[in-house]
TIBA-544809 format. One line per 8 residues: number of its first residue (from 1); their letters; for each residue y, x, z of N, C-alpha, C. Coordinates in pm, whole numbers. Layout:
BEGIN
NUM> A> Y X Z Y X Z Y X Z ~ ...
END
This chain:
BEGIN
1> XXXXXXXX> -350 -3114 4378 -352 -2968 4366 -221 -2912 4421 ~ -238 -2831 4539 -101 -2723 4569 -76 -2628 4508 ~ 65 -2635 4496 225 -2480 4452 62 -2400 4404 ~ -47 -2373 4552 -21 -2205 4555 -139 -2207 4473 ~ -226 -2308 4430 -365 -2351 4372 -291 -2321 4196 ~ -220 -2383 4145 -124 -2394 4067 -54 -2266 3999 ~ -27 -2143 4102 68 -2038 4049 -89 -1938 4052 ~ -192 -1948 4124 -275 -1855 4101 -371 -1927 3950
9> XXXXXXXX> -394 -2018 3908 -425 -2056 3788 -355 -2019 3653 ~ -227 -2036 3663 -120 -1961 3540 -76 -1835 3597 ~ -139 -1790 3675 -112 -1587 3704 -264 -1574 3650 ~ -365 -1616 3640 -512 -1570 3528 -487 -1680 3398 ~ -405 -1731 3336 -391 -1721 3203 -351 -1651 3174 ~ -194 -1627 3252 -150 -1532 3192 -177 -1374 3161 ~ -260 -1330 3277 -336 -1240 3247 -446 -1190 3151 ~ -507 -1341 3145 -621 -1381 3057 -552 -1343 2889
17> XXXXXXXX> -438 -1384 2834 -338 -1302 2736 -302 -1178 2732 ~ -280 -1149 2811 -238 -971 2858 -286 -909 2766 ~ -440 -956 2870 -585 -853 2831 -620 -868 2693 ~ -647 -1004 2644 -661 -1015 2506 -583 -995 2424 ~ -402 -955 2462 -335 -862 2378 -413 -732 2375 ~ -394 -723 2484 -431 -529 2474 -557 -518 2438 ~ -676 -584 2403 -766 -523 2323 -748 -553 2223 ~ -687 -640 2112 -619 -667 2034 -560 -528 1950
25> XXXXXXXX> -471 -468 2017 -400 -375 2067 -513 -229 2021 ~ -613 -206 2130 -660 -121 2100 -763 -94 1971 ~ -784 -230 1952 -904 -271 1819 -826 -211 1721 ~ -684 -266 1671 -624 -191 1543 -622 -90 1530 ~ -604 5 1683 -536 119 1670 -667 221 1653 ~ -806 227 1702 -887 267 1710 -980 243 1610 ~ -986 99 1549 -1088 72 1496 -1089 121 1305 ~ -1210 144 1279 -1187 246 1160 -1330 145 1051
33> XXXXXXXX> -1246 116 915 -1344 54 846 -1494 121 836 ~ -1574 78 766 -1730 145 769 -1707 237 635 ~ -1719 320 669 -1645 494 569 -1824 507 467 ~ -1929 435 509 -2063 464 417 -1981 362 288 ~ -1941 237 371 -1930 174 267 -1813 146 165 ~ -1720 217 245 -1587 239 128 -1564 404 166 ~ -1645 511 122 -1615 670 149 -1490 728 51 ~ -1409 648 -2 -1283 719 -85 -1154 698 21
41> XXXXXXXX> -1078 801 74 -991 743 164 -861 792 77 ~ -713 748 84 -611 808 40 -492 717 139 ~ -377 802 120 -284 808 211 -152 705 143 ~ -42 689 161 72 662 113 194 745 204 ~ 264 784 142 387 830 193 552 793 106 ~ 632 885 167 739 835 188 867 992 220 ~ 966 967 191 1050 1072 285 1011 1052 397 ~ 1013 962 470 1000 922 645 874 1024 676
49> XXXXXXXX> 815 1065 579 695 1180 689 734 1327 692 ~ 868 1347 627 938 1452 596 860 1534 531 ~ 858 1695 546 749 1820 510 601 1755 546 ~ 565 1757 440 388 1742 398 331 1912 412 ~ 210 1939 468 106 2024 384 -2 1987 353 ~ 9 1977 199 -127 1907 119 -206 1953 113 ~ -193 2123 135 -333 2179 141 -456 2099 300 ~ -352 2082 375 -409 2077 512 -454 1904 526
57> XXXXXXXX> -383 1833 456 -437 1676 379 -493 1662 326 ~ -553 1712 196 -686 1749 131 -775 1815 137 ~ -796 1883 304 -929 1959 359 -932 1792 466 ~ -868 1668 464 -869 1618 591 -936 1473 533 ~ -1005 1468 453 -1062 1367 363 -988 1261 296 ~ -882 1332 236 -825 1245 132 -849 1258 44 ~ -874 1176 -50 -907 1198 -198 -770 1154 -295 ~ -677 1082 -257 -559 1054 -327 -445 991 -254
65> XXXXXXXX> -323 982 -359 -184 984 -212 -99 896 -311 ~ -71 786 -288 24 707 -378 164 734 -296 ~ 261 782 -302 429 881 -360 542 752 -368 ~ 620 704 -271 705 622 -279 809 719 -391 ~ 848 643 -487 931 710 -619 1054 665 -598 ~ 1110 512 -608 1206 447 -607 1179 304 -519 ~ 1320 251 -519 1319 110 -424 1423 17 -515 ~ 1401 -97 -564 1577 -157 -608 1621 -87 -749
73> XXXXXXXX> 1731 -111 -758 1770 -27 -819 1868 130 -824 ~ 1891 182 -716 1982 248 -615 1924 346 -540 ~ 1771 351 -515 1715 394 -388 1640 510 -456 ~ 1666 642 -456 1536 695 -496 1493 817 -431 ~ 1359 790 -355 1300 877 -258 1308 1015 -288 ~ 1385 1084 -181 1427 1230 -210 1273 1336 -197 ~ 1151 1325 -117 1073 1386 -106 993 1388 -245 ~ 1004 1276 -342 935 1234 -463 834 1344 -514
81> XXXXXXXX> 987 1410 -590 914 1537 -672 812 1637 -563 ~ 869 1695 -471 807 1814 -385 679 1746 -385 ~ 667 1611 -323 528 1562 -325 455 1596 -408 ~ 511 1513 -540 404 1500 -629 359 1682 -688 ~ 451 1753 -661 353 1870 -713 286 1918 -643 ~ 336 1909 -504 241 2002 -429 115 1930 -427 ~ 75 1774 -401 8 1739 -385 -101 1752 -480 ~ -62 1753 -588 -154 1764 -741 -134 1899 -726
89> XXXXXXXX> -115 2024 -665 -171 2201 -643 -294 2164 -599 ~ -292 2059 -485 -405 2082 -346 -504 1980 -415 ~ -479 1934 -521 -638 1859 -577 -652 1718 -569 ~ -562 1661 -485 -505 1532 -496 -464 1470 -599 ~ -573 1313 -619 -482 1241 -727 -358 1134 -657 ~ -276 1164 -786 -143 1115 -716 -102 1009 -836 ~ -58 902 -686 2 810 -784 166 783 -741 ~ 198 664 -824 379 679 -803 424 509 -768
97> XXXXXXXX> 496 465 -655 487 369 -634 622 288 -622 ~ 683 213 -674 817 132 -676 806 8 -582 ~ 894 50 -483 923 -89 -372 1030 -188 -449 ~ 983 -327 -507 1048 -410 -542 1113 -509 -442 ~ 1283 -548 -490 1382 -608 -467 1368 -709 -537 ~ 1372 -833 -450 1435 -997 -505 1577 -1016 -534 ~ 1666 -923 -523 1807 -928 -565 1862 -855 -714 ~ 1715 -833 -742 1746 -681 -904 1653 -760 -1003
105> XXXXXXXX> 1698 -745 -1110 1631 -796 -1191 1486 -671 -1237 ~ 1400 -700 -1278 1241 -611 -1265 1254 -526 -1408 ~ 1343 -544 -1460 1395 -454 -1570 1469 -345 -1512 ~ 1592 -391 -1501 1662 -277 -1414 1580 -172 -1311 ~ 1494 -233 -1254 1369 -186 -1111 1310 -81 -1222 ~ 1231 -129 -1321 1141 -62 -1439 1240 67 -1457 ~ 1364 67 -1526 1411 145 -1542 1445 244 -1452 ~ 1483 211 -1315 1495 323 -1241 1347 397 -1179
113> XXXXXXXX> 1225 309 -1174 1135 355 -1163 1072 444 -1283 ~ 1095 432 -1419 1078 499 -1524 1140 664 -1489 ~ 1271 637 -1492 1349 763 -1501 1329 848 -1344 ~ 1234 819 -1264 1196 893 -1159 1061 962 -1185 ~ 942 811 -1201 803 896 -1197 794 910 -1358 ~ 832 852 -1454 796 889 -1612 825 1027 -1607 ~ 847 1062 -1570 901 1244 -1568 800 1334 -1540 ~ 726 1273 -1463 597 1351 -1334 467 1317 -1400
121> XXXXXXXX> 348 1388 -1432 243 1340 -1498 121 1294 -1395 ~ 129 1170 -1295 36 1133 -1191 -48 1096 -1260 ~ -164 1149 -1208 -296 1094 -1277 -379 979 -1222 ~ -283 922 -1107 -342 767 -1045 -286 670 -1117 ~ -279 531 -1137 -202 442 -1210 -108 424 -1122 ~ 12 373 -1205 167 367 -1121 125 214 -1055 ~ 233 202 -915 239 76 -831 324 48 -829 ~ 366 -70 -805 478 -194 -731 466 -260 -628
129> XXXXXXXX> 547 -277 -552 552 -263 -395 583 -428 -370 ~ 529 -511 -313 566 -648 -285 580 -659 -142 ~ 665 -669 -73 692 -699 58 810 -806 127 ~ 813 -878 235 900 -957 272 1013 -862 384 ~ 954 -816 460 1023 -698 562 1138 -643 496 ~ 1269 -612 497 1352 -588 509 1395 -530 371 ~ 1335 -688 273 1370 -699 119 1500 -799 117 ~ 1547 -866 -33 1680 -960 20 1648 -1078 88
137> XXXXXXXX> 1747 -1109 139 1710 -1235 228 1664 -1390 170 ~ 1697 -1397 3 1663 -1504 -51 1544 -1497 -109 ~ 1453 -1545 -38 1295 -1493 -118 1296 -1613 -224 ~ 1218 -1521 -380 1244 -1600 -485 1111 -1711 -467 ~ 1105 -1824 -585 1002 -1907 -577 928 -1836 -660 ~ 756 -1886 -681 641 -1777 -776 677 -1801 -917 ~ 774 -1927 -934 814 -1914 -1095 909 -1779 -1101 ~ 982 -1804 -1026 1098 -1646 -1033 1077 -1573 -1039
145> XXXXXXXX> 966 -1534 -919 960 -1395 -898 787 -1384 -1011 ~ 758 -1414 -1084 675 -1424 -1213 734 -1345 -1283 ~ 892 -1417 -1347 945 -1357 -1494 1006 -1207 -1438 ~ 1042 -1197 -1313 1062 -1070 -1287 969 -912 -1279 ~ 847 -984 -1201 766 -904 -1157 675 -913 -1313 ~ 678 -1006 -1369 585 -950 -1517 687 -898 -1628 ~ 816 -858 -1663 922 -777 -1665 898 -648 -1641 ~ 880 -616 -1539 898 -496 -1450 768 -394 -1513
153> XXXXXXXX> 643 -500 -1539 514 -460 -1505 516 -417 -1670 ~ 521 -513 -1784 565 -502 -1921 601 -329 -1977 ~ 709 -296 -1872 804 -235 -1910 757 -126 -1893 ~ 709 -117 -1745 591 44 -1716 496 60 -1816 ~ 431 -43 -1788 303 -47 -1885 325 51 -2039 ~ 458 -47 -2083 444 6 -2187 505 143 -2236 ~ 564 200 -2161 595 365 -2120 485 457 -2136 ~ 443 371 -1969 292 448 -1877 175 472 -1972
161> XXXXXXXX> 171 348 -2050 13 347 -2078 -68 301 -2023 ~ -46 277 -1893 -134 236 -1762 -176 154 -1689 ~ -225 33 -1664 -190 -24 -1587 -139 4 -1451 ~ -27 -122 -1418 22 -132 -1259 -58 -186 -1159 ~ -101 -118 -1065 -191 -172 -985 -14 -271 -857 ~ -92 -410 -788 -20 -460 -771 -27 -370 -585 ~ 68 -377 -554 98 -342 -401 136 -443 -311 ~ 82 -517 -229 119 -636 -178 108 -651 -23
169> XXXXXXXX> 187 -701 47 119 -747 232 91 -902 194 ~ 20 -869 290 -131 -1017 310 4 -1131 263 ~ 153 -1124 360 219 -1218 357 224 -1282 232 ~ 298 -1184 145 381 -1199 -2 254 -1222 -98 ~ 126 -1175 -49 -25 -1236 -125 -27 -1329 -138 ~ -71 -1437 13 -85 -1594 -3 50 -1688 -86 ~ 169 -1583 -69 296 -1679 -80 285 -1696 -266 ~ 234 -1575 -351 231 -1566 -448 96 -1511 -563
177> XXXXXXXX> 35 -1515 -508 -122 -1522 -599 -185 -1574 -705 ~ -110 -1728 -696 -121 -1773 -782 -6 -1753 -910 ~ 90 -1616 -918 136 -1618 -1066 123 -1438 -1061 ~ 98 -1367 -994 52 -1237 -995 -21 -1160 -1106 ~ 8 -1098 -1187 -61 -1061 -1310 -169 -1002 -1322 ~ -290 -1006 -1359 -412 -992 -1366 -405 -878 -1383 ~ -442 -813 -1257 -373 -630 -1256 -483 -608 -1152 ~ -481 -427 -1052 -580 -419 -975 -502 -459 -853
185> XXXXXXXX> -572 -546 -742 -460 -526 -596 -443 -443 -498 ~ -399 -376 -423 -367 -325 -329 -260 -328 -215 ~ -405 -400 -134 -355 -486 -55 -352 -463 126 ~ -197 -503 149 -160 -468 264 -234 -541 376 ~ -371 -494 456 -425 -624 566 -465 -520 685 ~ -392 -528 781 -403 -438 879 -492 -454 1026 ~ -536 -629 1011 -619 -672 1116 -735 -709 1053 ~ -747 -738 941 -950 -801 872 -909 -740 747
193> XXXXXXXX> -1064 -698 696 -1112 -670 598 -1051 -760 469 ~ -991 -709 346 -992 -753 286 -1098 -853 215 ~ -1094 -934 105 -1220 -1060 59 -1274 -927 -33 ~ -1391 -927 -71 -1459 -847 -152 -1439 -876 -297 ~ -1322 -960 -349 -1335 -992 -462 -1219 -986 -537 ~ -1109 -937 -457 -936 -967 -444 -920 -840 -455 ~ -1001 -711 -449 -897 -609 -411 -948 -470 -459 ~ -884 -382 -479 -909 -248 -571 -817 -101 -468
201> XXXXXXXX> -781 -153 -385 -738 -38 -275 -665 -153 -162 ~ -715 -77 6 -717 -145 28 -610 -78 203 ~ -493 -129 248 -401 -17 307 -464 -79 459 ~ -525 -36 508 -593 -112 659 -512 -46 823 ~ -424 36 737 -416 152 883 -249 155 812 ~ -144 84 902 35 169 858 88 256 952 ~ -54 308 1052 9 446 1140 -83 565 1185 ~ -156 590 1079 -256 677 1127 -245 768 1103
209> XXXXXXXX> -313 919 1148 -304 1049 1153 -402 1104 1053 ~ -297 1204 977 -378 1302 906 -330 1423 922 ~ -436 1516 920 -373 1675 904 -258 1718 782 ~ -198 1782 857 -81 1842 758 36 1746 765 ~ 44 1666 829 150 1519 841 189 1507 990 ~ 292 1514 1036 280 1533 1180 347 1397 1226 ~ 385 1310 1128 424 1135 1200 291 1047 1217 ~ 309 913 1145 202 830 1104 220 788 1001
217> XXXXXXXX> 99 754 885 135 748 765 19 625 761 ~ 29 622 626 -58 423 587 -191 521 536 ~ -310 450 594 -418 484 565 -489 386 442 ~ -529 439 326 -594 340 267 -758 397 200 ~ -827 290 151 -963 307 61 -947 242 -39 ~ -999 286 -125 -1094 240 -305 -1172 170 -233 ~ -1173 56 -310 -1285 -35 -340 -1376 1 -453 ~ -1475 77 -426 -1569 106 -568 -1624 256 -518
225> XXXXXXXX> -1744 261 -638 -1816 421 -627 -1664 550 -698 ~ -1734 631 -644 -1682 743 -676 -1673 788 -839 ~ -1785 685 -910 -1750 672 -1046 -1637 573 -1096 ~ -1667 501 -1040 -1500 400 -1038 -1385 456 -1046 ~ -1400 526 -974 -1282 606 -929 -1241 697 -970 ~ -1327 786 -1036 -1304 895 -1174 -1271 810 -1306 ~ -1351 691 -1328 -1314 636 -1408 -1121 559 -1397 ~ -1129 514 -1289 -965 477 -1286 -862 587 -1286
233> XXXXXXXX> -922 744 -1250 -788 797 -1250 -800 875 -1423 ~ -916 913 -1481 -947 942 -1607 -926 863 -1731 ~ -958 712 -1774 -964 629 -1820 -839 540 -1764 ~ -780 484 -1665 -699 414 -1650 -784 286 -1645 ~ -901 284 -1610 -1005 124 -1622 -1025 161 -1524 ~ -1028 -18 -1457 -1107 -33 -1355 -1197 -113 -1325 ~ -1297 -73 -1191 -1431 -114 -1262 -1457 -108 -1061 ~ -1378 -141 -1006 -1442 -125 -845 -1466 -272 -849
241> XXXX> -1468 -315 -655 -1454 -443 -663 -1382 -571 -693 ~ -1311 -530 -779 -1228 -685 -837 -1115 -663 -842 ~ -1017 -764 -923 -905 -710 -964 -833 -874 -965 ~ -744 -884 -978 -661 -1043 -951 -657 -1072 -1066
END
C-alpha cells in the first residue's frame, strides 16, 4: 500500500469522527425528551442568569424552578431571595438547592443552607447538589462522604420537615449510589434518558432557552403525573417514578 493510498484512508477516518462528533453535537443540542410522556418541565438557576422575568417563564411551560441558595460554607447566591419571590408571584413552585463541598463538614453546609432558604417558605422540597466539577480536589470515599452527606440531610430534614431530594451528575451517581440516602433523585444525564426506576426529576438540558432568561439555563422534568406532583409539592410525598 502507498504514502498516498494511506493518507487518503486516515483523511476519511478522520472525517468519519468529525461527522460523528457533530451529530453528536447537534443531537444534544436539539434533541428534546418525549414531553406526552414526562409533560412537567422546570428550570434551575443561579446568579449566572442574572435578572429573571418569571412572569415571562411561567407563560413558557414551566411548572417549577429549583433556586441555587448556598455552596460550602462561604458561598451564598446573591440572586436567592429576588428569585424566590418573584418566582412564587408568577405561580411557580420553587424549590431551594445547596451545592455541596468535600472540604466542609455537611453540618456546617446544613447550617449555612438553613440560615439562607429556612427563611423563604418554598413549596418544592429543598436539594443538595452532588458534583465533581470544580468541587475540592480530594474526592471523599462513599464511607466519608455517607457520614457527611447523611449529616447535612438529618439536619434540613429536621428544620424543613421535608424531605431532601438528592441532586446528582451521572458521574458522582455511579461513584456513590451505593451509600446515598433513600431520598428522591435528581439526576444530572445530559446524553440518555435516565433508568425509569432511579429517578424523581430529571436535568437533561445544562443550556437551554426559556422566555424571560436571556443566557442558558438547566432544563429539567418530573418523573410522575401531575398528581404526583401536587402531591410532592403539597404533601412533601413522593409517589412519581422511583426514588433511591
Amino acid at each position: 500500500m502507498n504514502l498516498s493510498r494511506i493518507a487518503k484512508i486516515a483523511c476519511h477516518l478522520i472525517l468519519g469522527k468529525i461527522v460523528s462528533g457533530i451529530v453528536v453535537i447537534i443531537y444534544l443540542f436539539t434533541s428534546e425528551p418525549d414531553r406526552d410522556r414526562f409533560p412537567i418541565r422546570g428550570i434551575d438557576v443561579s446568579h449566572q442568569q442574572g435578572h429573571i422575568d418569571w412572569i415571562k417563564v411561567a407563560r413558557d411551560d414551566v411548572a417549577f424552578a429549583y433556586l441555587k441558595a448556598s455552596e460550602g460554607v462561604d458561598v451564598v447566591d446573591s440572586h436567592f431571595k429576588e428569585n424566590s419571590h418573584a418566582a412564587e408571584d408568577a405561580g411557580i413552585k420553587v424549590g431551594a438547592y445547596h451545592l455541596f463541598t468535600f472540604c466542609h463538614s455537611g453540618k456546617n453546609q446544613a447550617a449555612v443552607f438553613l440560615q439562607v432558604a429556612g427563611k423563604q417558605k418554598q413549596k418544592f422540597l429543598p436539594a443538595v447538589y452532588l458534583e465533581f466539577a470544580g468541587n475540592c480536589a480530594r474526592q471523599p470515599s462513599p464511607s466519608e462522604l455517607k457520614i457527611e452527606l447523611d449529616s447535612f440531610v438529618h439536619m434540613v430534614e429536621e428544620t424543613r420537615a421535608k424531605p431532601v431530594v438528592i441532586y446528582v451528575t451521572a458521574e458522582a451517581f455511579h461513584a456513590y449510589q451505593d451509600v446515598l440516602p433513600h431520598r428522591p433523585i435528581w439526576l444530572r444525564s445530559l446524553s440518555d434518558e435516565p433508568g425509569q426506576n432511579n429517578w424523581a426529576l430529571w436535568q437533561y438540558d445544562s443550556a437551554g432557552r426559556v422566555a424571560g432568561i436571556e443566557g442558558r439555563v438547566g432544563l429539567n422534568l418530573f418523573c410522575g403525573s401531575m398528581e404526583a406532583f401536587n402531591l410532592m409539592v403539597s404533601q412533601a410525598t413522593y409517589t412519581g417514578c422511583g426514588m433511591r
